[in-house]
C-alpha positions in Angstrom: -11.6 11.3 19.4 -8.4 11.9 21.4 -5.4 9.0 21.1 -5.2 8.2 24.8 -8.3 7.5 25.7 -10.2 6.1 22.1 -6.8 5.4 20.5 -7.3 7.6 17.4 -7.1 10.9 17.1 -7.1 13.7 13.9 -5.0 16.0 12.5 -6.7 18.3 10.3 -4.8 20.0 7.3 -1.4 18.9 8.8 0.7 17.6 5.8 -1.7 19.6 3.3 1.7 21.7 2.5 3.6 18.7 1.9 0.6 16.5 -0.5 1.9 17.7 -3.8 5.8 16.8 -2.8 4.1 13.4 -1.3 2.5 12.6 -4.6 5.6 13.8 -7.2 7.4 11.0 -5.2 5.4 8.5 -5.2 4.4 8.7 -9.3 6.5 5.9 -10.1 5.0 3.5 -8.1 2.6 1.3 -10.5 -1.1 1.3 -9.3 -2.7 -1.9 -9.1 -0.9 -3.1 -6.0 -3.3 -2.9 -2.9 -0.3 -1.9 -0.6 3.4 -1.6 -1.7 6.4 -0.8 0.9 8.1 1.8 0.8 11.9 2.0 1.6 15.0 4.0 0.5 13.1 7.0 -1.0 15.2 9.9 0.2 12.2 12.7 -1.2 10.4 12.0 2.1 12.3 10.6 4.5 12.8 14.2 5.8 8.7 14.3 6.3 8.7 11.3 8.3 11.6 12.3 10.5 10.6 13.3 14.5 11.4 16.9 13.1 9.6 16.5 9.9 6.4 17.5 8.9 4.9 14.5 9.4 7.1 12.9 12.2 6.9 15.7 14.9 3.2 14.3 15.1 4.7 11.0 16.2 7.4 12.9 18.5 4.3 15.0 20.0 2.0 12.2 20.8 4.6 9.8 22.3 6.4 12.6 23.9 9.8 11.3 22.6 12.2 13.2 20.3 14.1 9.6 19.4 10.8 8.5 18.2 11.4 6.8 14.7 9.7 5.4 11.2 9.9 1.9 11.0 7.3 0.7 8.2 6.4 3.0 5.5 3.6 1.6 2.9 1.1 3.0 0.2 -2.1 1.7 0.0 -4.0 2.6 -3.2 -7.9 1.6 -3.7 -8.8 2.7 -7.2 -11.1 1.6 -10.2 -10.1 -2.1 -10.5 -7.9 -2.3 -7.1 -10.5 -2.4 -4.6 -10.4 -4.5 -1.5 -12.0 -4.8 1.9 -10.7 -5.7 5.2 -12.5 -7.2 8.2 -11.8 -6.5 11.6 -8.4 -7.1 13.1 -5.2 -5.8 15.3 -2.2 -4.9 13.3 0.3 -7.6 15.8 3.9 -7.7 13.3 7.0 -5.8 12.6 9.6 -5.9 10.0 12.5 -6.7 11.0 16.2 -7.3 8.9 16.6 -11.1 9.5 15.4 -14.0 12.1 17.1 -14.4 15.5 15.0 -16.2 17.8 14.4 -14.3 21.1 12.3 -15.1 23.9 8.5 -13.4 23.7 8.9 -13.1 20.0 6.8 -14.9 17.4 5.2 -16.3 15.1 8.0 -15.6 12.1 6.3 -14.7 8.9 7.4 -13.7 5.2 5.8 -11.4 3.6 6.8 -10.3 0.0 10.1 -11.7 1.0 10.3 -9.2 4.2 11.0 -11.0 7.4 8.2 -10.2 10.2 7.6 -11.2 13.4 4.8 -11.1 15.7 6.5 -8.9 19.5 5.6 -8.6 22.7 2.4 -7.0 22.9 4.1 -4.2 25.0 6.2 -3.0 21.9 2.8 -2.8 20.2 1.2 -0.8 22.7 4.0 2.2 23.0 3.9 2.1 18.5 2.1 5.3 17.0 0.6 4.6 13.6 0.1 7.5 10.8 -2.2 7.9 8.0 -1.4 10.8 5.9 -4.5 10.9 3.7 -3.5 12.3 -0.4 -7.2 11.9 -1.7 -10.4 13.1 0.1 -11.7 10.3 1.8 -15.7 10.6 2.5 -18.0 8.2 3.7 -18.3 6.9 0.1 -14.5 6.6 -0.4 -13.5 3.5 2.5 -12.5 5.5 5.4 -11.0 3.5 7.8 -13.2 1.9 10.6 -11.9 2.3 14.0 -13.3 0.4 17.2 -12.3 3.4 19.8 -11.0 2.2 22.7 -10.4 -1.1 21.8 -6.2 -0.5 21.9 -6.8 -0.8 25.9 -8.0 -4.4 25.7 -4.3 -5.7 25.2 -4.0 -8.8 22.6 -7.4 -9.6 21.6 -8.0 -13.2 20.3 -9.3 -13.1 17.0 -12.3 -14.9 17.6 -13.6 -12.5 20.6 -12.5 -9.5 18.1 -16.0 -9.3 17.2 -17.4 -8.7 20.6 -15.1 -5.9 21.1 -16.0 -4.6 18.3 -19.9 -4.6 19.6 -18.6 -2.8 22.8 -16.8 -0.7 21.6 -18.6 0.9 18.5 -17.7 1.8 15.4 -16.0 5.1 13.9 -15.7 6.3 10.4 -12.2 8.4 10.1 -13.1 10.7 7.6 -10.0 13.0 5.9 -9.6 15.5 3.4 -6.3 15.4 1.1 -3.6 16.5 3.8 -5.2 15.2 7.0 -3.3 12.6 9.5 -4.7 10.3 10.9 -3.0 9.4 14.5 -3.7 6.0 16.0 -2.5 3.8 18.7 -1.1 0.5 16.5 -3.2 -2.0 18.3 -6.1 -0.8 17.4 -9.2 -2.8 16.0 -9.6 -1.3 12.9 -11.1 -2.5 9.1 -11.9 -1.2 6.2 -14.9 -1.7 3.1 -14.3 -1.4 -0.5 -14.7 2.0 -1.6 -18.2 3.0 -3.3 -17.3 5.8 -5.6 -15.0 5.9 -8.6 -12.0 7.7 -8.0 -8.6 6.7 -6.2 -7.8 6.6 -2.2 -4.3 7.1 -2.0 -3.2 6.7 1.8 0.9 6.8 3.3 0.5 5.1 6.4 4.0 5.0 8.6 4.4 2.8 11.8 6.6 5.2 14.3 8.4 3.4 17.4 10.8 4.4 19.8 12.0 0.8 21.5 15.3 -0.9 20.0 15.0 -4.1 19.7 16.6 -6.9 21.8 19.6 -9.6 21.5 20.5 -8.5 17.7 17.4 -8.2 16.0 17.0 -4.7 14.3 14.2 -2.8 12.5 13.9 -3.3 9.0 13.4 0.7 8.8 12.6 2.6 5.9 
């Protein structure tokens, strides 16, 4: 799959250098949470940079050297935190606090984070990585893509199924060090994982729009 045209696209083996460094991190988050936010860790924020390891993905695929993380979080599925996830758009950013500006909203709080639901533009110029730290087979809830659906705009939720049955679906199988590269709106879900074991996933939300009238990025 290529980004442009089915919205996701893989990058084998690029952050395999960088998994160890990734994990020695992260060891003091406690499992148990199925996704935690990350912010002010200074280990990786070098990764994640448009020069980084990780960020010059961002920088490659949007073009843009002022490309930026804006939402960093670990998701964890391991014995006993196991969850599934049904077909959806991801449609809200974090931002520092609520100013109401035209062609933003609905406002939601979310583990006292302040998010907001923008234009569907902003969405649609966002890159979203996965930087996979645990092999992820079939077995192990890869993520399930519907390719092509980030060119359908804002999809209501109840006609997300039907774009899901044009579309297709994909499995995005990784091995510990693989990105994953996909345009944010994509339809995308997950299924509990069938194995024992742990999926450990870093997925970072890149844009490269400031925001309007005073509101700001949360950031990382």
């Amino acid at each position: 799959m290529r980004l442009a045209s089915e919205g996701a696209q893989l990058f084998s083996g690029a952050a395999i250098s960088i998994v160890g460094t990734l994990l020695d991190h992260l060891s003091d988050i406690v499992p148990g949470r199925a996704g935690v936010r990350l912010a002010g860790r200074a280990g990786f924020i070098e990764s994640l940079n448009a020069a980084g390891a990780i960020g010059r993905i961002a920088a490659s695929l949007t073009g843009n050297d002022a490309v930026r993380p804006v939402r960093a979080v670990l998701f964890d599925k391991a014995d006993g935190v196991n969850w599934s996830l049904g077909w959806h758009q991801d449609r809200t950013i974090c931002v520092e606090e609520r100013i109401d500006v035209a062609g933003y909203g609905p406002w939601t709080t979310k583990a006292g984070l302040v998010h907001v639901e923008p234009p569907f533009e902003l969405l649609a110029r966002m890159i979203t990585l996965r930087v996979h730290l645990d092999d992820v087979p079939a077995t192990n809830a890869p993520l399930l893509v519907a390719p092509g659906s980030h060119r359908f705009g804002r999809v209501p939720i109840e006609e997300i199924p039907a774009i899901v049955d044009q579309c297709g679906v994909a499995a995005c199988l990784a091995r510990a060090g693989d990105i994953w590269a996909y345009s944010t709106p994509i339809v995308h879900a997950s299924e509990r994982s069938a194995q024992v074991g742990r999926r450990r996933v870093l997925q970072i939300d890149y844009a490269r729009d400031a925001l309007p009238d005073g509101l700001s990025w949360r950031g990382i």
